[in-house]
N, C-alpha and C positions, 0 to 999 in steps of 0.2 A: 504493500500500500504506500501512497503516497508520504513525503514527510510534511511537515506541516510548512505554511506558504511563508513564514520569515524563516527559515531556514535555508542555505545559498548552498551555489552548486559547490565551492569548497569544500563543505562539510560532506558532499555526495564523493568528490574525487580523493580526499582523505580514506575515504571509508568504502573498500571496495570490497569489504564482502556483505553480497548483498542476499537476500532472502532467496532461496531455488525457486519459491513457492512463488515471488513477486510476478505479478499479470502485466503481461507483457502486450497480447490481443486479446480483446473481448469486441462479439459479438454488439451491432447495435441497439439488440434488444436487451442487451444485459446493463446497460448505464442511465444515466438518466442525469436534471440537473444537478444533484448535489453531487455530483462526483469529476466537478470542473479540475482540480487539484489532479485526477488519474487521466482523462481524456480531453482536458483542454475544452474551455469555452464552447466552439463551434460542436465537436463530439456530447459536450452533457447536454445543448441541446436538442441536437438529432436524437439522440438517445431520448432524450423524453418525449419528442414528436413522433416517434417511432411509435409508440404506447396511447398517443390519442386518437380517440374513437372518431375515424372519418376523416383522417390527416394521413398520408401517403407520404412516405418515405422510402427514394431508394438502399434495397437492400444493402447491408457496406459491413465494415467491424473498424475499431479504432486499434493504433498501435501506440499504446498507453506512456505516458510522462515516463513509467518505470523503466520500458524500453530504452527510450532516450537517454537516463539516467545511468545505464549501466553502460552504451553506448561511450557518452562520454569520459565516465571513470577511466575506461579503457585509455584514454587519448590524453596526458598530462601535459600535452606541451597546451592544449587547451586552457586551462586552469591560468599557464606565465601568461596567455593573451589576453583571456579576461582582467589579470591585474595591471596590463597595459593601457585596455582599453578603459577603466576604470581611472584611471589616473590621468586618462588625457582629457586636454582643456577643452570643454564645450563648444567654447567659441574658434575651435580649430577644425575646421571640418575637412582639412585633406587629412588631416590623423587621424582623424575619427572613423574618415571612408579608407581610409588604408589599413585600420587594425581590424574593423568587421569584416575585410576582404579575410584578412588573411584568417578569422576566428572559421568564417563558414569554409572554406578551403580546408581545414583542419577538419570541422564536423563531417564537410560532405566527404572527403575521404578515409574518415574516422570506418576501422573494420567491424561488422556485423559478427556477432557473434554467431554458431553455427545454431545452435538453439534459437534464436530469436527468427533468426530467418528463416527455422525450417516452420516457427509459428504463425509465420505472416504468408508464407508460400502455401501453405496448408491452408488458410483461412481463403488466400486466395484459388484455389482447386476448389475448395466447398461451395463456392459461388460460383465457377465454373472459370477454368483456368484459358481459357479462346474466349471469354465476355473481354470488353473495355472498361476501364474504371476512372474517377476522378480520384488523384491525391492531391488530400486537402492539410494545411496546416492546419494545426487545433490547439493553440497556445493558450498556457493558463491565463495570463491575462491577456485575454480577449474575450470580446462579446459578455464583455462585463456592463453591468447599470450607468458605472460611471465612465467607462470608454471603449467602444467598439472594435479596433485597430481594424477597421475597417481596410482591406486591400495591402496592411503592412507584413503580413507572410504570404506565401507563392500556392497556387492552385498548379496542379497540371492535368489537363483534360484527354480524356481519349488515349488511355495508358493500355497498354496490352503486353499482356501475357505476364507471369513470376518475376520472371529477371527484371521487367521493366518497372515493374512495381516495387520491388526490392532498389529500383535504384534512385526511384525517384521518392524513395520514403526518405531516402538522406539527403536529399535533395532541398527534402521539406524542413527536413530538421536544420539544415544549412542558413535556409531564409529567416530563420531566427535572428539573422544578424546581418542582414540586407540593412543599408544605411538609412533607407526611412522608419523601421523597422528600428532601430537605434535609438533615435532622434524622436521617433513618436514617445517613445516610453521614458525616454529624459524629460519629454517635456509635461508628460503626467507623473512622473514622479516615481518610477517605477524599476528598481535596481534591476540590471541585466539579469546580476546573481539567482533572483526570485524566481523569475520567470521560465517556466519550461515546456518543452515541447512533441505534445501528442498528435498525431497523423490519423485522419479519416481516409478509410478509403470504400467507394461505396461504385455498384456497378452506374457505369453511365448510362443517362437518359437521353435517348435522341430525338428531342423536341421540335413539335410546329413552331412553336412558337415560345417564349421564355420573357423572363422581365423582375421588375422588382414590384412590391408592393410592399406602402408606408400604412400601418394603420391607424395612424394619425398623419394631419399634414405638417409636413418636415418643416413647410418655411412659415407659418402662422401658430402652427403649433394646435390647432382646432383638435378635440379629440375625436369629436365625431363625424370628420371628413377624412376618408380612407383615399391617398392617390395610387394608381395600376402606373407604370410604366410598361411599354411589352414593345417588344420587336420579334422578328423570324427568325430559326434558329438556336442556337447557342446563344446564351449571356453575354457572353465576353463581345458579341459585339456594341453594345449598349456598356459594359465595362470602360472598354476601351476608347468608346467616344467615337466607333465606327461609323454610326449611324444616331441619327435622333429618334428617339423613340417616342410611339403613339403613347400620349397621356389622356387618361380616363380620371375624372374626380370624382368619387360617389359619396353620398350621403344619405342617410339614414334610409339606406337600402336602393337608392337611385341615382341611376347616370345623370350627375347635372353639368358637367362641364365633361369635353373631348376634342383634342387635338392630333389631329391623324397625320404623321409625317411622310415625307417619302423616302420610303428604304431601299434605298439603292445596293446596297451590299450586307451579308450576312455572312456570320461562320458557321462552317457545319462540321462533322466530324468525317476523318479522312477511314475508310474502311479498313487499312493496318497502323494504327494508331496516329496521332496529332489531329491538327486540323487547320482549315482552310478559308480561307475569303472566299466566296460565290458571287457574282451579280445577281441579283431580282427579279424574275422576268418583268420587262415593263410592267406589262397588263397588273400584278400583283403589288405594286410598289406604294399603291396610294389606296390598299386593301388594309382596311383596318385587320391589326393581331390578333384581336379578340373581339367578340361579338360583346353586344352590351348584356345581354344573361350570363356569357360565361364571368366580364369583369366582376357583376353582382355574385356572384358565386365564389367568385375569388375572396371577394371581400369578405365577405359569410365566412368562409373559410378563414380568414386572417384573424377577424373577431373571436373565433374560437382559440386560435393560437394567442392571441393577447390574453384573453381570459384565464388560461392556462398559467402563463408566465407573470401574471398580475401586473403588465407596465404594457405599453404600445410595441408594436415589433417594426422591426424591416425583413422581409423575409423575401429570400430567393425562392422563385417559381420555375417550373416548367409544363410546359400543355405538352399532353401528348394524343393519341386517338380516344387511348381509354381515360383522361382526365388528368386533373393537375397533379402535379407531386412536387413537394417541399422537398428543398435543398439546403436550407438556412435559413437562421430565424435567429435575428439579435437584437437587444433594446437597442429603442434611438435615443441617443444619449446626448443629444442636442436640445431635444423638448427642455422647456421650464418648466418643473413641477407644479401641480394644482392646489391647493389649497384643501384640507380635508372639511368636507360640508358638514356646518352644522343642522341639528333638526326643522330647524325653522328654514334653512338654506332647500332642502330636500323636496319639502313640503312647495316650495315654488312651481311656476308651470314655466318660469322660465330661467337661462342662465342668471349664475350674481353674479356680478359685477366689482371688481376689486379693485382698489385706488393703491399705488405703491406707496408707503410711507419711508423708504430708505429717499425716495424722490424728494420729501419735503422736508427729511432731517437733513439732508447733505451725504448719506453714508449708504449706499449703494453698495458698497461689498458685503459678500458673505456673511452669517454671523452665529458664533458656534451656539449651540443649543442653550446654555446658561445666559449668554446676553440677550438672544430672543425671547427667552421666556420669563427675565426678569423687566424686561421690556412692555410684554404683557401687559404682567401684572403692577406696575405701575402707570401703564397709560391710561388716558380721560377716556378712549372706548375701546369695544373690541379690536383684541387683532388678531390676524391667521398666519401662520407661519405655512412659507414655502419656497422649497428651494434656500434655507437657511436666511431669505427677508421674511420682510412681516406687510401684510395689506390692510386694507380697511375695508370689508363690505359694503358698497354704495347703493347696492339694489335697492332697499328703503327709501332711500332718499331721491332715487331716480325714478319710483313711483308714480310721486303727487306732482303735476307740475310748478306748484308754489317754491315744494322744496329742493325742485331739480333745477329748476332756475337759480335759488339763492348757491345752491352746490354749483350750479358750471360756473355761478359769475366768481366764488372765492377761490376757484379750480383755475379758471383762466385769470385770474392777477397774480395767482402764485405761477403758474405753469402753462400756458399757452397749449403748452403738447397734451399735459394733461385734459386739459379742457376738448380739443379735438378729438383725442382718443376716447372720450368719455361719447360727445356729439356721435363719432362713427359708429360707436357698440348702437346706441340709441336709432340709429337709422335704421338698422337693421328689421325685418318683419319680426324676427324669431323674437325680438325684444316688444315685448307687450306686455305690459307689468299692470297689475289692479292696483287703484287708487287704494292705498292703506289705511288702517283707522288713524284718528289724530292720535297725536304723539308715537306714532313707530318707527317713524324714522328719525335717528339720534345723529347727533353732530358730525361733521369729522374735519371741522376747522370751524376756524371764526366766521359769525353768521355775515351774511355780506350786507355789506354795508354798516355793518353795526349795526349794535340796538341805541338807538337816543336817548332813550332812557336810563340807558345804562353809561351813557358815555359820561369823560371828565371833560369838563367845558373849562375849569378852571386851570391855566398853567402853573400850578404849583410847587414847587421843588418840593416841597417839603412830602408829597407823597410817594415818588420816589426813595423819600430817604428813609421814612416809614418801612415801606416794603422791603429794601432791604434789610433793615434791621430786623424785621418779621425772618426772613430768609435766613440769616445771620445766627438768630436765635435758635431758630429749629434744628440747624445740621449741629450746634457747637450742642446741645441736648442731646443730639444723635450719638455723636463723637464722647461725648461723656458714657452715656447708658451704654451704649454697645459694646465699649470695652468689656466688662464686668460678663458677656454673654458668653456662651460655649454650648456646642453638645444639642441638644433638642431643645433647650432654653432659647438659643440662641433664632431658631426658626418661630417661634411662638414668639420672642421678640419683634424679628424681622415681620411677622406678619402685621404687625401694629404699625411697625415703621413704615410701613409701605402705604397703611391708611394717612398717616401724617402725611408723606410725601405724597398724596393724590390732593391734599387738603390743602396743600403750601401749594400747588399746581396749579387748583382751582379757585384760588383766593380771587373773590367776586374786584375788589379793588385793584389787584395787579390785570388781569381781564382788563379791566378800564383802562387801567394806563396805557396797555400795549395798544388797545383800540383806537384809543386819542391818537396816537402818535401816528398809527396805520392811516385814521379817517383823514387825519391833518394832511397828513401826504398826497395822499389820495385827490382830496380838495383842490391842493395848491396846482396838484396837476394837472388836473380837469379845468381849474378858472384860471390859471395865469396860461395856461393853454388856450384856454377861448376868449381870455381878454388881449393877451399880449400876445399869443403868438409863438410861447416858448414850449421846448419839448420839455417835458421832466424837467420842469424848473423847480421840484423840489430838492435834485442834488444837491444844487451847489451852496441852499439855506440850509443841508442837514450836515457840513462840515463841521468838525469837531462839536459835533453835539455834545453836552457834558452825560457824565454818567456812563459811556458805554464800554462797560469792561470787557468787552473783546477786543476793540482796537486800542484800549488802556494797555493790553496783552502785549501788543506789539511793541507799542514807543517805549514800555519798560523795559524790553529787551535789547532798545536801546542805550536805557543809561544801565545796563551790565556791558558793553558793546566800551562802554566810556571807561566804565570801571577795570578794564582790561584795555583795551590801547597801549597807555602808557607805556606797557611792557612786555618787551621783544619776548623777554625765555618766555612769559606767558603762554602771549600767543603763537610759539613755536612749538610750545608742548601742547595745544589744544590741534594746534595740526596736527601734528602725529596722533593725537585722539583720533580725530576725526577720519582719521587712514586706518586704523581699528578695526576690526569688527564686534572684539571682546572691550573696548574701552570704559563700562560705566563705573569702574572703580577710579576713575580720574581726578576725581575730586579730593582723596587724600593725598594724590602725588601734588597738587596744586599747591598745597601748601608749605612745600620745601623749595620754592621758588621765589626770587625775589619778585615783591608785589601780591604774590600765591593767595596771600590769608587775604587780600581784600577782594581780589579773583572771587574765593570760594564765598564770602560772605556775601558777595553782589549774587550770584547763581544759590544758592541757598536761599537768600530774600525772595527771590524771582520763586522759586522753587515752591517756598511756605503759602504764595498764593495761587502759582498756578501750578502748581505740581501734580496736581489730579487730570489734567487734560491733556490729550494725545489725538492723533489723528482716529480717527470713526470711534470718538467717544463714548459715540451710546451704544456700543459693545464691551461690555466688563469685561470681556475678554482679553481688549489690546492692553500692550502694556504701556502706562499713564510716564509721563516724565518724571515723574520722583522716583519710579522703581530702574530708568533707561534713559540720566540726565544727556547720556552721549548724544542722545538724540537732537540736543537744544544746540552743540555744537558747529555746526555746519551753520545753521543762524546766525549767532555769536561771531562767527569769523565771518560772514557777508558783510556783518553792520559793521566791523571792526574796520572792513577793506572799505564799502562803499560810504560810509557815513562819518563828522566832523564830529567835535565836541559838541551835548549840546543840542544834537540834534533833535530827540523827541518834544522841547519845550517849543522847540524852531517851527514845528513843523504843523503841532497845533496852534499855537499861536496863527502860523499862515492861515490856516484853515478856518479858525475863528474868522480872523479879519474878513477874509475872501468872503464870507456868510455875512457879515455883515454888510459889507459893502454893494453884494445881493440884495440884501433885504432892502437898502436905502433907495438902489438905481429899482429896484421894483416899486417900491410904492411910490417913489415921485414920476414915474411915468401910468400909474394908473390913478392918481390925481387929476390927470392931463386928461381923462376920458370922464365921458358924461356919465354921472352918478359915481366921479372916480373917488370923493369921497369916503364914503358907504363903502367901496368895492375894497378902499386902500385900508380903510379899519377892520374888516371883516378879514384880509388877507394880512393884517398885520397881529391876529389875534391867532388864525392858524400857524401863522411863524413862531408864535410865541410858543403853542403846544405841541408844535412838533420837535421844536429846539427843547420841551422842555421833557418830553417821555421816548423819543425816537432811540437816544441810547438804553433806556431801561429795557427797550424788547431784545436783549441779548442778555440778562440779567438772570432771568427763571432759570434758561439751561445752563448755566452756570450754577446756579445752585442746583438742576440736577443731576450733575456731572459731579461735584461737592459729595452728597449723597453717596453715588453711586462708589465711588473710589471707597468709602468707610464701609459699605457694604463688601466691594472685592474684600477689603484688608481682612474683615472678621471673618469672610468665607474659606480666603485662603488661607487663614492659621486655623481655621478648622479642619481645611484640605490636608494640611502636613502632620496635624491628629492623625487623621486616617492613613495616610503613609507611614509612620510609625508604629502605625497598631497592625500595620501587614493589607488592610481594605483596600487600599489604591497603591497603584504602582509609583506613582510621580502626581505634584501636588496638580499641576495642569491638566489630569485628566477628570478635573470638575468641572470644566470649561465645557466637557464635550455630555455632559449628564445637562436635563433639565433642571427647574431649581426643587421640582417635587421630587426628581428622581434622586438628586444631592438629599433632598430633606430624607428621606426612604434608605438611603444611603447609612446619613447619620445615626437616623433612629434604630435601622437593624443592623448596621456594622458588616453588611454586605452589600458588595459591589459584583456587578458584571460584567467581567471584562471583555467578553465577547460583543456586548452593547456597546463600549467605548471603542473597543476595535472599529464598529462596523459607521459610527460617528465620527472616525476620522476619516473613514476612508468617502462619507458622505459628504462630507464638509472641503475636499479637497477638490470631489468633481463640483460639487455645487460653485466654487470662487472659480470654475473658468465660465460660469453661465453669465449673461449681461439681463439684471431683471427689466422687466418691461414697466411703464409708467401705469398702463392699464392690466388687468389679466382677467379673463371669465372661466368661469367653472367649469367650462366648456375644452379650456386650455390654451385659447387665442389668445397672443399676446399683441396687445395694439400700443404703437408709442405715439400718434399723431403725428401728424406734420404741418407746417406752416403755409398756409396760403394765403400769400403774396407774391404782388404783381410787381415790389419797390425795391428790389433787390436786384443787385447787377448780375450782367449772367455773368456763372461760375465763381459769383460770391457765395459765402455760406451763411445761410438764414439764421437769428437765433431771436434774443429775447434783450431789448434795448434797459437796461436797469442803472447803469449811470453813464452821462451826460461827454461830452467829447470827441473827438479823434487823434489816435495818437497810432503812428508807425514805427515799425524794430523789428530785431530778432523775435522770433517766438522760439520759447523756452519748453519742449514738449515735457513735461515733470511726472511722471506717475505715481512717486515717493518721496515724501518730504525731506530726507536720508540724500536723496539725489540731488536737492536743490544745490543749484553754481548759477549764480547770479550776476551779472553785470549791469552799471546803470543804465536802462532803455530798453533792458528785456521786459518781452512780454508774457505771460505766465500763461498755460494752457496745460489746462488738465481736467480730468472728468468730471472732480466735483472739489468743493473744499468745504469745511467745516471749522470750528473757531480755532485749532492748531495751524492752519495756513496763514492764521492773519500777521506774523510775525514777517511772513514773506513776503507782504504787502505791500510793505516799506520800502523795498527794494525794487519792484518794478515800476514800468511806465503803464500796464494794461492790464488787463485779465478775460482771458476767454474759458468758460469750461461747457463739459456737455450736460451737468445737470443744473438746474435753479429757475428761482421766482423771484419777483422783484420783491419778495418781504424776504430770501431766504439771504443766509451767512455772507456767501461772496458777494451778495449785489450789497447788502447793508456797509458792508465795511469797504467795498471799493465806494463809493457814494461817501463812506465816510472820510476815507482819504485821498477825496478827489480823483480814480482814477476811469478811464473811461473803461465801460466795460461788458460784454455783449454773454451770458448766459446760453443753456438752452440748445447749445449746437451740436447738433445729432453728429455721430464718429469723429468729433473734430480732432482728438489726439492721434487719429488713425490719417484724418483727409489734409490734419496740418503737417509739416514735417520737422523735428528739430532743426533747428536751426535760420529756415525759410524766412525771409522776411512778409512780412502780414502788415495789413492796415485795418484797425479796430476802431467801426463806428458803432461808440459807445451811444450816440443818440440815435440814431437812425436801427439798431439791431442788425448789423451784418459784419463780416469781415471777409476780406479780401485779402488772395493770398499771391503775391508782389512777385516772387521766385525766390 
C-alpha cells in the first residue's frame, strides 16, 4: 500500500525493501476515489465511474504509484537529480528545463523489473493482447479539488500490443517531469518529492465523435448551465486546437444556445497503432457532432457524474454507435465556490443574491477559517462564507422596490461595479422575487441618503472627541478583563466581548457622525457641481481634515523617518534588515548603535499605537506589526530617502491651507450668483461638517482592529496551551479551525488533525481564486462593468474618487514588503487598506482594482491631495511595472503612455 502523501521519494529510494505483496496492477473495477495515493487522481476516478449505474467506462486496469515506487528505488542516480532539481533557482528556467530532461531520461530508461512487467503484460493479454489501448498518466496530484494539472502528464493513444504498452508505461512515468509538469506544481505549491506516478491503461474507443463537457459553465461559473464541446473523431483534435469545436449550452434540460463550427480536419486512429490527421468530407464539415437529444443526454449523464463526486466535473466523452463512454472526469477547479444556503435561502423560488464584502472592507484575499468566522460573529449582519471570503445576502433587499433602490443607490456610491453587477442579476427573467413582508429585508450598509432625523446638523468637535473616548474606554476594559481569561473561561468571556464590540459598532451617535460627514460630501458634490461647475469639489475642502487616524498613521511615520536620518550606522543597519527575510529581532541590535536607543524608542512609540494593524487586517490571521516590526522597515527607509526634516507638520499644514483657500475662492464666487447668499451659507455650513467628522469615518475600524489584535493575543496563548499539552501540532494551526471548532477544541482537549490538514490545503487553492463583487447561488459570478461613452479609446475605465491629473512611473506593488519608491511614482495595486497609507506619502497617484469613493484608498488619497482613479478591472495585470500612465483622478480613467 501506498505511504502516506508527506512522505518523499527519499525515504522510498533509502528503503528498498519493499512488501512482495505490494499491488502493482489492479483491475479498474477494483479502485475507486479514495485510493488517489495507489492509482493516481485520473485512475481513483475511473475506478469509481466504473461502478456507477449507467456510466460506461472503457475497460483498462491501473499500474499503481507502488509500481512506480519500486521502479524508481531501483534507479539512485534518480534520487542526486531530484536534489539538483530541488535546489535550482525558480527563476532559472534553462536549469530547471535541463535537470527535468535529464530526471525523465533516467525514469524513462529506468529497468522494469521482471515481475512487474510480466503483471502489466498479463493484465494486458486479459483484455486481449491484438486490442489498442490509451496510456494514460495518473498522478497523485492530479484531478485534485484544488488543481486539475490538466494536460501537465503525456496520454499516448492507439498503443498496440505488450511491448508497446510496457514501453510507453515509462514513458508515462517519465512525463512526471516534463517542464510544464514542473513548473505547474511549483506554482501550486506542491514538492516534486510528494508526488507520484500511476499509469491507466484502458482499451481504446474508436469514436464518431468525442469532446468535453463542463457541468457547470467554466467562464460565468453558472451551476446550472452545462457547456458540450464535440468535434469528429479522437479528442486530441479539439486538444490540440486542430479544429474548433461545435459548442452546445444547455440548461435545465434544454439546448439554448449552439454554435456549429467547420471541421475541416480530425484524428482518427491508425489500424497498427498511432494516429493521424484526416480531412472532413466537405458535405460533413458544417454537420453538427451531436444531435440536440444526444447533447441532453450527455448532460443527464454528466449531472449524474457531478452528483456522485459532490462538486461540478469536466469530463472526457466519447460517442460511439452503441452510446457514450466516459474517459475522465475531474473537478473544475477554477469555479468560485457557493455559498452554503441557509433555510430561508432554500425556501426561495429564486437565486440569492450575494454582495462581496472583502469588496467594501479593502481585503479581497483569502481568509483562513478563524478570521472568517470571527468576522461573522462580530459583524452588524449576516454573513456566508465562500471560497475563504464572506458575502452578504441581498435577495431581501432586492425584493421590494423601495429597498432595492435605496440598496443600488448606496451600492453605486461605494462601487459602480457593484451596482451594475447587482442591475445585471436583476435583468434577468429567472430573477422574480415576491415583495416581502415589512421589515425583512435588513441592512447591509448605510441607508442612502441618510436618515434626517438621525443626522448631526451641528459641527461639533467635541462629539468626535466623545466617541472616541467611548472607543478608548471599551478596548482598555477589554485589554484589562481579558488578561485574567484562559481555558473555556476565556470563550464565555469572548462571547460577551463580542456583544460589546457589536454595541461600540453600532453606537447610534458614531452612525451620525460618519453620516454627516458622508451626507456633507455628498452635498458639496452635487451643488458646487450644479452651481459652479466643479467635479468633486469636495477633495480639495477634505484636506487635512483633523481627527483622521489613518492618515495620522502615515505623517507619524514620518517623524520616526526624522528620528532616524541623522544617523548613517542606523540607517545602514535597517538596510540590511530590510535585505532579511528573518529580521524582526532588529530592534535589540538597534540599540548598540550610535543614535540606536532613540531609533528604537521613535518605532516602539509608533508601535504602542499602531502596532495592531497590518495589511488585510480584518483577518486575525495576518500577522499585525508588533509581532513583524521588519515589516515597517522598507517605509522607514522610503521617508528617510524621499522626505526633509519636518516633513509630516509641512505637509498638513499645506493641506490645511490649500482647504482653506478652497473654501474662500468657493464661497466668494457663489456670492456672485443669484441667491448666492443663501447658497454661500448653506455650502459654508457643509464645509464646516465635513471638515468636522470626514476624519472620524476611519476611527471605528481602528478600534476594530484595537479589539481584534487582544482577541488574537489571548487566542494565541491559549493556542500554545494546547501545543504543550500535545492537542495541536504548532500554535498557527488555530488559524485554520473555526472559532467554535477552536472553542470545541478547548473544551475537549481534542483536535483533528486531518481537518487542519485538509484546511490548509483548502485555503491555498482558495488565494489563487479572484472573488467576484456579485455571486448567486446559482454560482455566477458577475463583477459589472462600466458604461461609458467618456473614456478614450484604450484608456482604462474606473471610478473618479479624488480630484486631479498627474503623470509617472506606475509602480505595479502586490506587497507592501515590495514597496521601492521614488518621488513621482504612481502606486497601483488591487486594493489597499489603512497599512498602505504610510505609502501614500510617497507617491504622486494611486490606481487600484478594488474601491468606492467612501472606501480607505479614495478617503486618504483625497486626504493627501493625490489624484486618484479606483475600480479598474485587471489593472495590475493591463498596467505594467514600470510603464508610464496618466491618472485622471477627476475624470475616472487612466491612460497608459508606454
Amino acid at each position: 500500500m501506498p505511504q502516506p502523501a508527506e512522505d518523499t521519494w527519499k525515504d522510498d529510494v533509502r528503503d528498498t525493501r519493499f512488501d512482495e505483496e505490494c499491488e502493482t496492477v489492479l483491475g479498474l473495477d477494483e479502485v475507486d476515489e479514495d485510493q488517489a495515493g495507489l492509482v493516481g487522481g485520473k485512475g481513483a476516478h475511473l475506478g469509481a465511474l466504473s461502478r456507477l449505474d449507467g456510466v460506461r467506462v472503457p475497460d483498462g486496469f491501473c499500474v499503481t504509484t507502488d509500481a512506480f515506487r519500486r521502479v524508481v528505488a531501483r534507479a539512485p542516480e534518480i534520487d542526486t537529480l531530484l536534489d539538483r532539481l530541488a535546489g535550482a533557482d525558480p527563476d532559472d528556467g534553462q536549469a530547471v528545463r535541463a535537470i527535468a530532461a535529464e530526471v525523465r531520461r533516467a525514469v524513462e530508461e529506468a529497468v522494469i523489473p521482471d515481475d512487474l512487467a510480466a503483471a502489466i503484460t498479463g493484465a494486458v493479454a486479459r483484455l486481449g493482447e491484438g486490442a489498442a489501448y490509451a496510456v494514460r498518466s495518473s498522478a497523485t496530484a492530479e484531478d485534485l479539488p484544488t488543481a486539475s494539472f490538466a494536460g501537465q502528464q503525456d496520454t499516448y493513444l492507439n498503443v498496440v500490443g505488450p511491448a508497446a504498452v510496457l514501453r510507453h508505461v515509462s514513458r508515462c512515468w517519465a512525463s512526471l517531469f516534463t517542464e510544464r509538469a514542473v513548473i505547474y506544481r511549483r506554482r501550486n505549491g506542491i514538492d516534486d518529492r510528494t508526488v507520484r506516478m500511476a499509469v491507466v491503461v484502458q482499451r481504446m474507443v474508436l469514436p464518431d465523435a468525442s469532446g468535453v463537457l463542463f457541468t457547470a459553465d467554466p467562464v460565468t461559473g453558472h451551476r446550472r448551465t452545462a457547456t458540450v464541446d464535440a468535434g469528429f473523431g479522437l479528442g486530441e483534435a479539439l486538444v490540440s486546437g486542430l479544429v474548433n469545436p461545435d459548442v452546445f449550452t444547455v440548461r435545465d434540460g434544454e439546448v439554448v444556445a449552439r454554435t456549429i463550427a467547420v471541421k475541416q480536419r480530425a484524428v482518427h486512429a491508425l489500424p497498427g497503432g498511432g494516429t493521424r490527421e484526416v480531412t472532413v468530407e466537405p458535405r460533413q464539415q458544417e454537420r453538427p457532432a451531436l444531435t440536440d437529444a444526444q447533447v441532453v443526454e450527455l448532460v443527464r449523464l454528466g449531472r449524474r457524474i457531478e452528483a456522485r463526486f459532490g462538486c461540478p466535473q469536466d469530463i472526457e466523452w466519447c460517442l460511439t454507435d452503441d452510446g457514450f463512454r466516459i474517459v475522465q472526469s475531474r473537478p473544475i477547479t477554477t469555479l468560485f465556490p457557493v455559498p452554503d444556503l441557509v433555510p430561508e435561502a432554500v425556501e426561495r423560488r429564486t437565486p440569492s443574491v450575494y454582495v462581496s464584502v472583502g469588496h467594501q472592507q479593502m481585503m479581497t484575499d483569502a481568509m483562513k477559517p478563524l478570521g472568517w468566522s470571527m468576522w461573522q460573529r462580530t459583524a452588524m449582519v449576516p454573513m456566508h462564507e465562500a471560497g475563504g471570503r464572506l458575502f452578504v445576502d441581498v435577495t431581501p433587499r432586492l425584493a421590494s422596490p423601495a429597498s432595492r433602490a435605496a440598496l443600488l443607490d448606496v451600492m453605486g456610491k461605494g462601487d459602480p461595479l457593484v451596482r451594475d453587477a447587482l442591475e445585471t442579476v436583476l435583468e434577468r427573467d429567472e430573477f422574480d422575487p415576491p415583495l416581502p413582508d415589512a421589515g425583512q429585508a435588513g441592512p447591509v450598509g448605510p441607508p442612502a441618503g441618510g436618515a434626517p432625523e438621525a443626522s448631526v446638523t451641528e459641527a461639533d468637535p467635541a462629539i468626535v472627541a466623545e466617541l472616541v473616548q467611548r472607543s478608548e474606554t471599551s478596548v482598555a476594559a477589554l485589554e484589562r478583563d481579558i488578561r485574567t481569561k484562559s481555558g473555556p473561561e476565556l470563550f464565555d468571556f469572548l462571547a460577551e466581548a463580542f456583544e460589546e464590540h457589536k454595541r461600540v459598532l453600532s453606537d447610534p451617535l458614531s452612525m451620525r457622525a460618519i453620516m454627516a460627514g458622508t451626507e456633507a460630501t455628498w452635498w458639496l458634490n452635487d451643488k458646487l457641481g450644479e452651481w459652479l461647475g466643479e467635479k468633486n469639489a469636495a477633495d480639495a475642502l477634505t484636506l487635512s481634515a483633523p481627527g483622521n487616524i489613518t492618515s495620522e498613521m502615515g505623517l507619524d511615520l514620518l517623524d520616526v523617518a526624522d528620528a532616524i536620518r541623522p544617523h548613517p550606522e542606523v540607517v545602514a543597519f535597517l538596510n540590511d534588515v530590510q535585505d532579511d527575510a528573518h529580521g524582526d529581532g532588529f530592534l535589540d541590535g538597534l540599540v548598540k548603535l550610535p543614535g540606536g536607543s532613540a531609533a528604537r524608542e521613535a518605532i516602539d512609540t509608533y508601535l504602542r499605537r499602531y502596532g495592531m494593524r497590518c495589511v488585510a487586517e480584518i483577518d486575525i490571521a495576518r500577522p499585525r506589526w508588533s509581532e513583524r516590526p521588519a515589516t515597517l522597515v522598507p517605509l522607514i527607509l522610503d521617508n528617510v530617502r524621499n522626505f526633509g526634516p519636518g516633513a509630516a507638520e509641512r505637509r498638513f499644514e499645506q493641506g490645511r491651507l490649500r482647504a482653506l483657500r478652497t473654501e474662500q475662492d468657493v464661497l466668494t464666487r457663489l456670492r456672485d450668483l443669484p441667491d448666492g447668499e443663501r447658497k454661500a451659507d448653506e455650502t459654508k455650513r457643509m464645509i464646516d461638517q465635513v471638515r468636522a467628522f470626514a476624519g472620524y469615518r476611519e476611527y471605528p475600524k481602528y478600534g476594530i482592529v484595537c479589539r481584534y489584535f487582544l482577541y488574537k493575543q489571548a487566542l494565541l496563548e491559549e493556542a500554545g496551551r494546547l501545543v504543550r499539552d500535545g492537542v495541536l501540532d504548532e500554535r498557527e494551526d488555530v488559524f485554520h479551525l473555526t472559532f467554535q471548532e477552536l472553542e470545541d477544541v478547548v473544551r475537549s482537549r481534542r483536535a483533528d488533525p486531518r481537518l487542519i490538514a485538509r484546511r490548509k490545503e483548502a485555503f491555498r487553492s482558495y488565494e489563487a481564486l479572484t472573488p467576484p463583487r456579485v455571486l448567486t447561488s446559482d454560482g455566477e459570478a458577475v463583477n459589472g462593468t462600466y458604461r461609458r461613452d467618456d473614456v478614450p479609446a484604450g484608456a482604462l475605465a474606473g471610478l473618479a474618487v479624488s480630484t486631479g491629473s498627474v503623470e509617472g512611473r506606475a509602480r505595479v506593488i502586490l506587497d507592501l514588503a515590495d514597496a521601492e519608491l521614488e518621488e513621482g511614482d504612481i502606486l497601483v495595486t488591487r486594493f489597499t487598506d489603512p497599512s498602505w497609507s504610510p505609502l501614500f506619502l510617497g507617491v504622486a497617484g494611486l490606481v487600484t482594482e478594488v474601491g468606492g469613493l467612501m472606501t480607505h484608498g479614495a478617503v486618504i488619497a483625497r486626504e493627501y491631495g493625490l489624484p486618484a482613479v479606483v475600480g479598474v478591472d485587471q489593472a495590475t495585470r493591463l498596467i505594467r511595472d514600470g510603464q508610464r500612465i496618466r491618472v485622471h483622478g477627476t475624470d475616472g480613467y487612466v491612460e497608459i503612455l508606454g
